[in-house]
Structures are given as structure tokens and as C-alpha cells.
C-alpha positions in Angstrom: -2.1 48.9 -83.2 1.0 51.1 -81.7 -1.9 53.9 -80.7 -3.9 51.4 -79.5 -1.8 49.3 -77.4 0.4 52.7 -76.1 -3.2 53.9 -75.2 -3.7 50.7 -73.1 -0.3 50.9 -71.1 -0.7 54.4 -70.1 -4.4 53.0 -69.2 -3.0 49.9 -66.1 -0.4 52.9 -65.4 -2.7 55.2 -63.9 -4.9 52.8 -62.5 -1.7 51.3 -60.6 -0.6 54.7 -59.4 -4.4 55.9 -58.2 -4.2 52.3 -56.4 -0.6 52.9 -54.9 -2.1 56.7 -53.9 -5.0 54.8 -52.1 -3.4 52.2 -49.9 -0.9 54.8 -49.0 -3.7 57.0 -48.0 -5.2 54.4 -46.1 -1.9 53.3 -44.1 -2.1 56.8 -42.9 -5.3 57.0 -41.6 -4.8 54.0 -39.6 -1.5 55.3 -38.3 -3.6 58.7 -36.9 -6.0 57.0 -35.5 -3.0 55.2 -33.2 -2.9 56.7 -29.8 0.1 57.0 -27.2 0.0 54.7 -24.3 -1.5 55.6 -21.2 0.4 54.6 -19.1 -2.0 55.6 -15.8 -4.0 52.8 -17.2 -1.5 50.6 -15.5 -1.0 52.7 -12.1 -4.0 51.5 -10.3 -5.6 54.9 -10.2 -8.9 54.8 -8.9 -10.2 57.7 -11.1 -9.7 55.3 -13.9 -12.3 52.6 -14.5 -10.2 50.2 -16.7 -7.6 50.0 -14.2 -9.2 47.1 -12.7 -8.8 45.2 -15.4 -5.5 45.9 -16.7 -4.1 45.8 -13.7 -1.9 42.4 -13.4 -3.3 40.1 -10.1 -1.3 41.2 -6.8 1.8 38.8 -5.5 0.4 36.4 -3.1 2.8 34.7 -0.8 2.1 31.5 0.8 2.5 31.5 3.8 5.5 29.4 5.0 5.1 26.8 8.1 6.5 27.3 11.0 7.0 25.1 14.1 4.6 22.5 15.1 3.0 23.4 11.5 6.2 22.6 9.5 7.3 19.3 11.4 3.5 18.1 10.3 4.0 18.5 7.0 7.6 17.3 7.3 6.2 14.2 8.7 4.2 13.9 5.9 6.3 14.2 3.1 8.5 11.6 5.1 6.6 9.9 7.4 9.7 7.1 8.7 11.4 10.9 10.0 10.7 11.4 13.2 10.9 15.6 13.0 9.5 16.2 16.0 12.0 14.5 18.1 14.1 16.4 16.5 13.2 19.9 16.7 11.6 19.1 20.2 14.2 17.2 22.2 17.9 16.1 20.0 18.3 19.6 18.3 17.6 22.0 21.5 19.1 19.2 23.6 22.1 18.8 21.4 22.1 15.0 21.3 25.6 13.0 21.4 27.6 11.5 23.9 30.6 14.1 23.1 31.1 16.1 20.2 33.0 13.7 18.5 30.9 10.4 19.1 27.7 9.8 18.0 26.4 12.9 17.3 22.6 12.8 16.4 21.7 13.2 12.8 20.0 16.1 11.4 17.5 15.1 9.4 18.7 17.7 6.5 22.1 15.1 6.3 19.9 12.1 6.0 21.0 10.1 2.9 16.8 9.4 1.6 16.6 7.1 -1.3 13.6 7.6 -3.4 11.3 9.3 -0.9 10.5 6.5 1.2 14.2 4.9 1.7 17.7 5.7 3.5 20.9 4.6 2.4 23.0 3.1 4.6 26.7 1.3 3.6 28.7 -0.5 5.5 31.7 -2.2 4.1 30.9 -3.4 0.7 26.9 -4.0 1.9 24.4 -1.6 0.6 20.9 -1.5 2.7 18.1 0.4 2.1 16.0 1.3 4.8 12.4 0.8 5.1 10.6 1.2 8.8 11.6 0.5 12.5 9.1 -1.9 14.7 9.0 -2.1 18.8 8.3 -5.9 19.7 8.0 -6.7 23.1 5.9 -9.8 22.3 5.8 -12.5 25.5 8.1 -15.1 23.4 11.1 -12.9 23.3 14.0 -13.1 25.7 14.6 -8.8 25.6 12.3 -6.1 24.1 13.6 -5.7 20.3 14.0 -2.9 17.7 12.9 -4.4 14.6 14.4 -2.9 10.9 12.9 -3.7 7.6 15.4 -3.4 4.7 16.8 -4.5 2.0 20.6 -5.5 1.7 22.2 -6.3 -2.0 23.3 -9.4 -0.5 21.7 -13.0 0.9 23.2 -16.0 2.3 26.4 -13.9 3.3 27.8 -12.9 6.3 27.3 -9.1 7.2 29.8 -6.7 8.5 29.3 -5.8 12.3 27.0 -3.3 12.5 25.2 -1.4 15.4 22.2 0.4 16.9 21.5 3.8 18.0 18.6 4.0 19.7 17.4 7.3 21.6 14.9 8.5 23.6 13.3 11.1 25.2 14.7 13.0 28.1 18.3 10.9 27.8 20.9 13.0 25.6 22.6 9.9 24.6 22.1 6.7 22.6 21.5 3.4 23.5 24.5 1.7 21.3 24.0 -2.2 20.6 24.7 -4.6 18.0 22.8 -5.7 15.4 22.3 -9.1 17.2 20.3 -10.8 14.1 20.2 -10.4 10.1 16.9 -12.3 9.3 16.4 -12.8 5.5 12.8 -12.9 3.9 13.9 -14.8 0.8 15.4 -17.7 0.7 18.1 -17.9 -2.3 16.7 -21.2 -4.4 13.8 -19.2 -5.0 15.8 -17.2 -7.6 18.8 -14.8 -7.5 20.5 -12.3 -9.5 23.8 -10.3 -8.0 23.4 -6.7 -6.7 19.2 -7.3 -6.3 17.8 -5.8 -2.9 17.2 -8.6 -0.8 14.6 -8.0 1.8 15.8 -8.8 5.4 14.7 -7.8 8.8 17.2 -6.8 11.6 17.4 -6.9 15.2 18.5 -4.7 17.7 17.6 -6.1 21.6 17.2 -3.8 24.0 19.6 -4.5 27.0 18.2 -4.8 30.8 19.8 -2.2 32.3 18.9 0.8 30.9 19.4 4.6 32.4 16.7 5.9 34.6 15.0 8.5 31.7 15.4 5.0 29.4 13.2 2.6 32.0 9.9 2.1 31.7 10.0 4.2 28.1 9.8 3.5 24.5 12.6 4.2 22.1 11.7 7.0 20.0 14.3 6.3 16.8 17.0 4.3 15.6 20.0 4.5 13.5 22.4 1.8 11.9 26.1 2.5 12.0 29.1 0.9 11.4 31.0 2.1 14.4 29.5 2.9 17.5 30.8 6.7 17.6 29.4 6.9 14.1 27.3 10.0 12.8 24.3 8.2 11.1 23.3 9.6 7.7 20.4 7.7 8.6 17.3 8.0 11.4 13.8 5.7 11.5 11.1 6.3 13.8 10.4 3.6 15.7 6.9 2.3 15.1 5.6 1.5 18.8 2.3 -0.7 17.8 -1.3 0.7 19.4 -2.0 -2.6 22.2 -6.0 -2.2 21.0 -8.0 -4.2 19.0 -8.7 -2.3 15.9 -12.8 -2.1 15.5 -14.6 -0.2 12.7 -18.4 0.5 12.7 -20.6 -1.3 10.3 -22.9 0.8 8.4 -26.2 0.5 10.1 -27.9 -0.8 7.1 -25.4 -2.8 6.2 -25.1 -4.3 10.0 -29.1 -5.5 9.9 -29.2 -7.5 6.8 -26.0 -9.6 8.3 -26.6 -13.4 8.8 -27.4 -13.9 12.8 -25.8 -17.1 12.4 -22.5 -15.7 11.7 -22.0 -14.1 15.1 -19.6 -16.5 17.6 -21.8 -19.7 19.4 -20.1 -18.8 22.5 -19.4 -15.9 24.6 -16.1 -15.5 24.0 -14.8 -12.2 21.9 -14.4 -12.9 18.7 -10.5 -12.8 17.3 -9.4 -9.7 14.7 -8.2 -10.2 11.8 -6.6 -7.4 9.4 -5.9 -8.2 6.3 -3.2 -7.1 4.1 -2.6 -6.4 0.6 0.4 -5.8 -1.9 1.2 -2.6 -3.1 -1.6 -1.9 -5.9 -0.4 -1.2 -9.2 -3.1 -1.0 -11.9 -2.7 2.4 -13.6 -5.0 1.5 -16.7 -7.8 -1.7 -15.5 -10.9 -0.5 -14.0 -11.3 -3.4 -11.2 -13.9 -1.3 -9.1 -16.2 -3.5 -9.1 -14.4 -6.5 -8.4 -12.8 -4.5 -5.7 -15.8 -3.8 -4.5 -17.5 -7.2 -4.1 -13.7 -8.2 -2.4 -14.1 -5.9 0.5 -17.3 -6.3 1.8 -16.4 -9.9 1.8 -13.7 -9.6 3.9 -15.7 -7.9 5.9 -18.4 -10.3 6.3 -15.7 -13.1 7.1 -14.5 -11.1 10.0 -11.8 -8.5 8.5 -11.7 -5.5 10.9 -9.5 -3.6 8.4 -7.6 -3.6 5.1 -4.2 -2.3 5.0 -2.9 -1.7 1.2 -0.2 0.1 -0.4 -0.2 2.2 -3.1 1.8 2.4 -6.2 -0.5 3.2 -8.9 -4.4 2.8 -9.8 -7.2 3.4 -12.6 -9.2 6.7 -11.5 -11.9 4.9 -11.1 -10.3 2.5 -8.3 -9.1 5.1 -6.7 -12.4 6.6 -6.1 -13.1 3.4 -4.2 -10.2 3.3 -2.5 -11.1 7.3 -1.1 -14.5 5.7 -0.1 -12.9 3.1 1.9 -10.6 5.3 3.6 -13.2 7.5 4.3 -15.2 5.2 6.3 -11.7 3.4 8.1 -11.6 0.3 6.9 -8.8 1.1 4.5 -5.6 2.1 5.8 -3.6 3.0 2.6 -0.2 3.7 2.4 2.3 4.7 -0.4 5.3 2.7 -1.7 8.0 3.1 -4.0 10.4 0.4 -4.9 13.8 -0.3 -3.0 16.1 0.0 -6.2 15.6 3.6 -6.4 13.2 3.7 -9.9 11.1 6.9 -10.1 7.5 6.9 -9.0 6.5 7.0 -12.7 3.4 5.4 -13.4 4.1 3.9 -16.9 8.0 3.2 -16.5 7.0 1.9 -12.9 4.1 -0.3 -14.2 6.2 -2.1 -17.3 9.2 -3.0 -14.6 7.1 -4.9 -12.3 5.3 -6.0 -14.9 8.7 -7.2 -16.9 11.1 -8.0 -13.8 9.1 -11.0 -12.0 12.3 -11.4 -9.1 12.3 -7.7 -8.9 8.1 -7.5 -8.4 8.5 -10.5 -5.7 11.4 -9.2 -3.7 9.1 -6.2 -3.5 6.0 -8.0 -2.1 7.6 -9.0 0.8 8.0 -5.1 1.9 4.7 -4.2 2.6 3.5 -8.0 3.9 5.9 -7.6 6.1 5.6 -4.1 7.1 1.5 -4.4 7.4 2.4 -7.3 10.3 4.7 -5.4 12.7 2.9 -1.8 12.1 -0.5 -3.5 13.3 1.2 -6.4 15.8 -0.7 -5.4 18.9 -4.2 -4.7 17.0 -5.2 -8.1 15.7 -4.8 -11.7 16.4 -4.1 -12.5 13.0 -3.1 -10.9 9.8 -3.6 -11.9 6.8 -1.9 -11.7 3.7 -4.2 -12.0 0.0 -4.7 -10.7 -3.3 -7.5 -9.0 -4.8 -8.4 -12.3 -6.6 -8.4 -14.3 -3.8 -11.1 -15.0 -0.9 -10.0 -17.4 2.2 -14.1 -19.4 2.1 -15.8 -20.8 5.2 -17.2 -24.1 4.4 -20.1 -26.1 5.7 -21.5 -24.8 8.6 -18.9 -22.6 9.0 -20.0 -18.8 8.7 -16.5 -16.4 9.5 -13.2 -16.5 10.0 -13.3 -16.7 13.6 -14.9 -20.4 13.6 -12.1 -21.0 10.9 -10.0 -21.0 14.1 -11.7 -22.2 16.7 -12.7 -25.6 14.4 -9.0 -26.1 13.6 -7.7 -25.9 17.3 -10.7 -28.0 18.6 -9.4 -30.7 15.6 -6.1 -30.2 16.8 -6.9 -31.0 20.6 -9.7 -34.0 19.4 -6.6 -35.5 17.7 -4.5 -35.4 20.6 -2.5 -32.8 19.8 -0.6 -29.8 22.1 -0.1 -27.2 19.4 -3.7 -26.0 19.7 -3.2 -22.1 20.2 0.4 -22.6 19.3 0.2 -22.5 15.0 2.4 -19.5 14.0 0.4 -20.0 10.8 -3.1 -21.3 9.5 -2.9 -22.0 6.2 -5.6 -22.7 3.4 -5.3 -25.0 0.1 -5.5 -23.0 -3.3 -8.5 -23.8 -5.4 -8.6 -22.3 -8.9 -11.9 -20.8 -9.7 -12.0 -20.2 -13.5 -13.4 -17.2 -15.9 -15.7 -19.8 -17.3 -19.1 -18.4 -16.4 -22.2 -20.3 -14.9 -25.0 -21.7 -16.8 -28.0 -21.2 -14.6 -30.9 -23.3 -14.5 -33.3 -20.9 -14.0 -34.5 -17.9 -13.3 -34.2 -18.1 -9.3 -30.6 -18.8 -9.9 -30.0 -15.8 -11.9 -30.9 -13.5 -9.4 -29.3 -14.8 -7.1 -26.1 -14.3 -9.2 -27.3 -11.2 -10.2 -24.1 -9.0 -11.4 -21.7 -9.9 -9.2 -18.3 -11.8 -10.5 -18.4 -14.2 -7.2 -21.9 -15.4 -7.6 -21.9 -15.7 -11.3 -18.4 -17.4 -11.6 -18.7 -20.8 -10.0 -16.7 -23.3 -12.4 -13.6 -24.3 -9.9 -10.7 -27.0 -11.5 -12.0 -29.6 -9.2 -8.6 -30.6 -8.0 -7.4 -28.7 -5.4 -3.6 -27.7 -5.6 -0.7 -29.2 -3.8 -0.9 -28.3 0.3 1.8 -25.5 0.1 1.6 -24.2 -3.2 -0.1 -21.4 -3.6 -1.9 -21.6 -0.4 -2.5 -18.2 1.8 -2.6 -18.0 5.4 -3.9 -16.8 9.1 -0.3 -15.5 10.5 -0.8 -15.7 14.5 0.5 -12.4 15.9 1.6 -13.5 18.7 4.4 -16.1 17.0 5.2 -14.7 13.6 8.7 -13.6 12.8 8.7 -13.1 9.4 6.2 -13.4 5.9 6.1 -14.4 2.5 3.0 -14.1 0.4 2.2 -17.6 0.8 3.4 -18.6 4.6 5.1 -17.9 7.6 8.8 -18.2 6.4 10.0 -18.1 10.4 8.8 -17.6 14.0 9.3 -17.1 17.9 10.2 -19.8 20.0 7.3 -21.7 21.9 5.6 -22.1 18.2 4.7 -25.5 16.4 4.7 -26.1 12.6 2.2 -24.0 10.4 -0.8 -25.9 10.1 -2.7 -26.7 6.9 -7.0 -26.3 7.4 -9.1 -29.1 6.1 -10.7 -27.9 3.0 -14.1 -29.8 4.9 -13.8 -26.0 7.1 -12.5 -24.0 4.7 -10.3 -23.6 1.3 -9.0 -20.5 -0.7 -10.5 -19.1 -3.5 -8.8 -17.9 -6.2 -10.2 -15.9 -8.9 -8.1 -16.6 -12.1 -7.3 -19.0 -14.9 -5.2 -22.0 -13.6 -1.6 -22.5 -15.4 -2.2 -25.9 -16.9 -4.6 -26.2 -19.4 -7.7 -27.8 -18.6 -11.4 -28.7 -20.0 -14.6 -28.5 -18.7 -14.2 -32.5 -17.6 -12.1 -31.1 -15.2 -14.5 -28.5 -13.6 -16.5 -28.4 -10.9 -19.6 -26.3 -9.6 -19.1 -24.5 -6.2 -21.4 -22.5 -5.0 -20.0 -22.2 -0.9 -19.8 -18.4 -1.4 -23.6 -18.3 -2.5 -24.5 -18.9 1.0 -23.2 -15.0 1.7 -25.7 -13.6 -1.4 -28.0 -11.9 0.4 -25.4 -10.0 2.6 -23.2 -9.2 -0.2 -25.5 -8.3 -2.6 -27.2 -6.0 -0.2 -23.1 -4.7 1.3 -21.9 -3.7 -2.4 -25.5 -2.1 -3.3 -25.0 0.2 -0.4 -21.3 1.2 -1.8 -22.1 2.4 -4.5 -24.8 4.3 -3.5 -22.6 6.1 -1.1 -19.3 6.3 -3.5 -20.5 10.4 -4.3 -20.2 11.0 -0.8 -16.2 10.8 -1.5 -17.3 12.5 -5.3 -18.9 15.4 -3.4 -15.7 16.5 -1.6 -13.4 17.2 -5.0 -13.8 20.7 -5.2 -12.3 20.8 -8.8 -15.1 20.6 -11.2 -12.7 20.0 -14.2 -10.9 16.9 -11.9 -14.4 15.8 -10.9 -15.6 15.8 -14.5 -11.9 13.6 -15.6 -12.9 11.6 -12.8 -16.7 10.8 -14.0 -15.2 10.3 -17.7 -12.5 7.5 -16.7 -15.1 5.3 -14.9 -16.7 4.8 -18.6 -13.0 3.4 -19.9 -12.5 0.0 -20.1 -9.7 -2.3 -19.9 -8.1 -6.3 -19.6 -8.2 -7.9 -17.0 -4.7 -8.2 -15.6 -3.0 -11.3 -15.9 -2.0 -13.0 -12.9 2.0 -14.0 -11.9 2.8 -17.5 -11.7 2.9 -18.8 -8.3 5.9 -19.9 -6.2 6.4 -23.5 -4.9 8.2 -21.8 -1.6 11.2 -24.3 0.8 9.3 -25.2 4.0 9.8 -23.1 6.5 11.8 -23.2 9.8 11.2 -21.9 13.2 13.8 -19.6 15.0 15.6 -20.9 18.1 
């Protein structure tokens, strides 16, 4: 056995060194075969074919703006900075009135608060900035400077603050004092120290003006504490287009409208823009809703929709392009006045979770969709996606609306016909409850559409005032809540309340008392607009890949056709305000 198992050692020995001899072998073979680098693979030698393709992509520099190109973009990054004042007129000219008083800002020492804000403090009063307004409407006693902000105060009395205005051709500002601090909240309706309070402030323009001055428009404005002040802050000043805005109706959307719907008489018919909240619905799909709410605007008599832009689904978005496209949408972005980043899901759960905070809010870009389109409509008007202002009886459009409650107002003796700073509508809950149809005539009349197949309204209407959504005149409006004209010029009566025999608002959600179905009712006042809506929305979407066919991205494009297949909740509505009345301005 010692033979045999010495014989079987000396066996796995020599197999383990011939295995050892063979991988070494092998490892230098390998290393042989290994070539130096060449390195004229890498020099860009012509002579060498494989240069091409080693050869790293060459440095391309972007090309960076100059002149009129890089105040464009400036403007668009910050659209409220008026760069081209600056480079063409306050920086060449050297704007001030000496070098130690009231030197004109450069826009690089502007204090900007989360893109779309400036910071100005005065005393212990922090304001945030939003936009600057001309208003030279006929009730006022001096062309104004209107400034939306916020201060993180209300109901307290402000430190003295001024104006710088300037203009073109004068080297020097116009300096006057803030002459009004108009809040657009009133206190009772809920208040938490150090919020931002919206507010709108006043700077008149005196009489006597400089020659360059007359006759001219101011072209921005600063707040200061003292007149000699440098601002760390500069608005442009927003001077309203004096036309009627007007926006073509596709062709074969135009002939399938109701004849009956045009104006009896010969007069023009009154413009109405309507204006929307700042939209923030990063993960529901409401296209199609969305969808079915503009063209019915439009067949009321909206001439445009002005909305502002926190955060949408993909698949809204593509809508929204569409609309924009075509100019009926003007759409603008927001961020909030506390400073929060623009991040969709942070941005989303604080409005979602900070009710005072989401309302104070609101009243920013209601406010700021009046004065930036004063001078093109007779009347804005301020809804929600889930809510439709409906002509009743014989009444066809919005214009008739009008014309029906002045001709009450005159039959009853009246002298505020023409006069309302407000016209405003009684709520009516339409619930998710769906239809039963009777048939099969009544089904397609419905078809697909949430207005025609949603009918089931809480047959009591709500309390005049609560809830209710209105006409704001134009010409008399001061300033706006959601629901109503909080104040207004001189020369203006009360707000008036429409009949809901001529018209009532519809809105789209789930009422907040409970309810059963002995409490519904079946309305069918929007069913008398089928035809024309059904036929409006069917052209939409055939023409929604128009905006498809310009993203040049095909992995974006493809993201884009996948998120129109996601679905999501419907978003639950806020709970509505019982607002104060509201009171005229002397």
C-alpha cells in the first residue's frame, strides 16, 4: 500500500506541475500578442482610417448673446425686468438725479425672489413683488402705477414708502408716494403671522410732469423707502394693449355654430376673457375634461383664456400647447410668493396641505390676469376648470347674459344699469352621479362627454354669495377675489346677483353636505349646446398632433404618447369660502 499510494502522489504531482507549465505558457502568449499603443491613432492623421473614430468629438462653443439677442432672452428668463430700458436708455444715459440720489438700479443688484419675485423691505415690512399695471381708466382722479405684491402684514399701517417711476428720454425719476396700500384679503377670512398677504399699491402720477414725461408712458417703477434711495428692486410697467382681443374660429368649427347665438341687435358684442388659477395637476390626466371646458367657453363668448402654470400631467400639457398654438390660451408661469422651489412634488403636497397658503396665492394671478388685459375686454372672468357660467332659457351667450340683466335693471327702475362693477352667478352643484338615459336618442346625444352625460344637479341652489363666480366690469373693478369684486372705482353701484331664470353657475363636483338622490335634480340647460360642442372637441383632438408633430425628440415624443395611457383620481375640490361683502372705494 506504501508503493501504491507513493506511486499515486508522485502521479497529481506531475499532472499539477504540466498544468502550472501550461497556464504559464499560455499567460505568455497572450502577453506577446499585446501591442504598444499607437498613439497616431489619436492624432487625427488622415493617412489613418481609424482616426475618425477614435478621435474624441471637437469642442463646440455656444455661441454667447449679444445685444438685442441677450436682453431677449434676459427678458425671458425674467419677464417683470425691463432689460431693454436698461441697456438702451438708464445704463448709456446713466440714470439718477446726482450720484448720490436715486441712482437707477442695475438689474444684476436686483434682490429676485424665486424667479418671478423681488424683495423689497422697508422697516420691519417684507413685500414681495409681483408686476406693475398703468391704469388710466375714466373713473380715476390721476393716471396710476398699479403694484401687485405681497406684504407679511394686513390690517396694519405701512411705513411711508415711495415711487420711482422713469421714463424714456428723462434721466430722472418721477418720485411719489405710495398714495394707497389696498389689501386683497380681508383678515376674518383666516390669518397666520408672517403669511404673504396679497395687496395692491398705488402710485398716482402727478399733473405736471417734465416735457420728455407728457404725453408718455412710464416705462418702470421702483419702491423705496426714501426718495434718494437706490432700489434693489425694478418692475416693468405693464401698459395694457387699448384693443379688443379677437381670435379666429376654426372654419369648421365656426359653421356648425348655433345662428341663434349671434347678438339680436347690431350692436358689437362685449369681450370677455376669462381667467384661471395657476394649474397644478402634476399626476391627473384632465385632458379631456379640459377639453370639453374650453370650447365651451368659447361658444359662450370667451375671446381668450389666460392661465398660469405651476404644474401639469403630460398629457394636459399637450393640450394646453394646442391651445397656445392656436391663441386662445395665453399661459403664463408662476411660483409661489413664500419663496418654495418650483419642485413639482414638494410644490404640489404644500398647496395641497396649506389651504390659507393655496388661497392667498389665488388671488395673484386673478388679479394679475385683470390689469395685464384691462383695455382688451369688457369683462373678465374668473372660474375653475370645474365650473361653467350657463345661459338659461332663451339665452344663448354671455353677451345676452348682460344685456338681459341691465334691461331688468332699467324695467325695475333702477340707475345702476351699466354701472355693476360685478355680475355675479348663483353656484349650483352638479354631482358625479351619472344619467340614466331613456333611450337610445339620449345616449347619443350624451355621447362621451362629462357635461352631457352628468346631469344630476342638488336641486337647491346655494346661498347668493357663496360660492358664486362673476362678470368683473373692466371699467369699475379695483380689486378680485375668486368669488367677487372685493373693491372698485368710484361712479360704481353694488355687485349685482343674475336671476338664475337667465343664467346660474355650474359646478362640476360633489357638494359638501351629504345628500341623496331625493335631493337631485335633472338639468339638461347645457344639452341645448350638443351639437356645437360635440362637433368643437371632435375637431381638437383631431388636430392635437399638429402640436405632437413639432417635438423633435422622438424619445420625448414617445414619453409623451406613453403618459396619455396613465390614469389617475380625480382631484378633490377645496372647500369654498363664505367671503365679507364687499365695499366700494371712495
Amino acid at each position: 500500500m506504501s508503493r501504491r499510494g507513493g506511486f499515486i502522489r508522485l502521479s497529481l504531482l506531475v499532472t499539477a506541475s504540466v498544468l502550472a507549465i501550461f497556464i504559464l505558457l499560455s499567460a505568455l502568449q497572450r502577453t506577446d500578442n499585446l501591442k504598444p499603443t499607437d498613439l497616431s491613432l489619436y492624432s487625427g492623421s488622415a493617412e489613418n482610417g481609424l482616426a475618425g473614430k477614435a478621435t474624441p468629438p471637437p469642442i463646440r462653443h455656444l455661441e454667447e448673446p449679444i445685444k438685442e439677442e441677450l436682453v431677449r432672452q434676459l427678458e425671458q428668463e425674467l419677464p417683470e425686468v425691463d432689460y431693454g430700458f436698461w441697456y438702451h436708455w438708464a445704463k448709456p444715459l446713466a440714470y439718477k438725479i446726482n450720484q448720490t440720489c436715486a441712482v437707477y438700479p442695475d438689474p444684476l443688484d436686483l434682490k429676485l425672489h424665486n424667479i418671478y419675485w423681488q424683495t423689497f423691505v422697508n422697516s420691519n415690512v417684507t413685500f414681495r413683488l409681483y408686476a406693475a399695471y398703468f391704469d388710466e381708466r375714466k373713473g380715476l382722479k390721476l393716471p396710476t402705477v398699479r403694484i401687485l405684491a405681497t406684504a407679511n402684514q394686513i390690517d396694519d399701517a405701512f411705513p411711508p414708502t415711495h415711487c420711482q417711476m422713469w421714463y424714456e428720454n428723462y434721466l430722472e425719476p418721477i418720485l411719489v408716494p405710495v398714495s394707497e396700500f389696498l389689501s386683497v384679503w380681508v383678515k376674518q377670512w383666516g390669518y397666520k403671522p408672517h403669511l404673504n398677504y396679497p395687496h395692491l399699491l398705488s402710485c398716482r402720477i402727478p399733473l405736471e410732469l417734465p416735457p420728455p414725461a407728457i404725453n408718455a408712458f412710464p416705462k418702470t417703477v421702483s419702491l423705496v423707502a426714501r426718495p434718494c434711495e437706490k432700489a434693489s428692486n425694478s418692475l416693468r410697467v405693464n401698459v395694457n394693449q387699448k384693443q379688443p382681443v379677437s381670435v379666429p374660429v376654426p372654419v369648421e368649427i365656426a359653421s356648425l355654430q348655433d345662428p341663434e347665438s349671434s347678438n339680436a341687435t347690431n350692436e358689437a358684442p362685449l369681450n370677455f376673457g376669462v381667467c384661471l388659477k395657476g394649474f397644478d395637476f402634476p399626476y391627473v390626466d384632465l385632458s379631456e375634461r379640459l377639453i370639453e371646458w374650453f370650447e365651451l367657453q368659447r361658444i359662450f363668448g370667451a375671446s381668450r383664456i389666460y392661465a398660469y402654470m405651476y404644474d401639469v400631467h403630460p398629457a394636459v400639457q399637450r393640450v394646453l400647447d394646442y391651445y397656445q398654438r392656436t391663441g386662445y390660451l395665453e399661459l403664463r408661469p408662476l411660483t409661489l410668493a413664500n419663496g418654495m422651489p418650483r419642485l413639482r412634488h414638494y410644490q404640489h403636497m404644500l398647496l395641497q396641505q396649506r389651504k390659507l397658503t393655496k388661497r392667498l396665492n389665488e388671488l395673484i394671478p386673478y388679479n394679475d390676469c385683470f390689469y395685464r388685459n384691462l383695455y382688451r375686454h369688457d369683462y373678465l372672468v374668473n372660474v375653475d376648470v370645474d365650473e361653467v357660467i350657463m345661459p338659461l332659457g332663451e339665452n344663448r351667450n354671455w353677451h345676452q347674459l348682460v344685456q338681459k340683466t341691465h334691461a331688468s335693471e332699467v324695467e325695475e327702475g333702477g340707475s345702476c344699469a351699466g354701472r355693476f362693477p360685478a355680475l355675479c352667478f348663483i353656484n349650483s352643484y352638479f354631482t358625479k352621479v351619472p344619467t340614466e338615459f331613456s333611450n337610445h336618442e339620449e345616449q347619443a346625444i350624451a355621447g362621451e362627454l362629462y357635461v352631457l352625460q352628468h346631469t344630476q344637479r342638488i336641486r337647491n341652489y346655494s346661498t347668493p354669495g357663496k360660492a358664486t363666480k362673476c362678470f368683473h366690469n373692466a371699467r369699475l373693478s379695483l380689486t378680485l377675489h375668486n368669488h367677487f369684486t372685493l373693491s372698485w372705482l368710484p361712479g360704481g353701484c353694488n355687485s349685482r346677483t343674475v336671476d338664475t331664470s337667465i343664467a346660474q353657475m355650474q359646478h362640476y363636483r360633489e357638494p359638501d353636505d351629504k345628500y341623496n338622490q331625493t335631493d337631485l335634480t335633472d338639468d339638461r340647460s347645457v344639452w341645448k349646446f350638443a351639437g356645437e360642442l360635440r362637433a368643437a372637441v371632435e375637431y381638437v383632438w383631431l388636430h392635437l398632433d399638429d402640436v405632437m408633430a413639432q417635438v423633435s425628440d422622438p424619445e420625448e415624443q414617445q414619453q409623451l404618447e406613453e403618459s396619455l395611457d396613465q390614469e389617475g383620481d380625480e382631484q378633490q375640490p377645496l372647500q369654498p369660502l363664505l367671503p365679507l361683502p364687499p365695499q366700494p372705494v371712495s
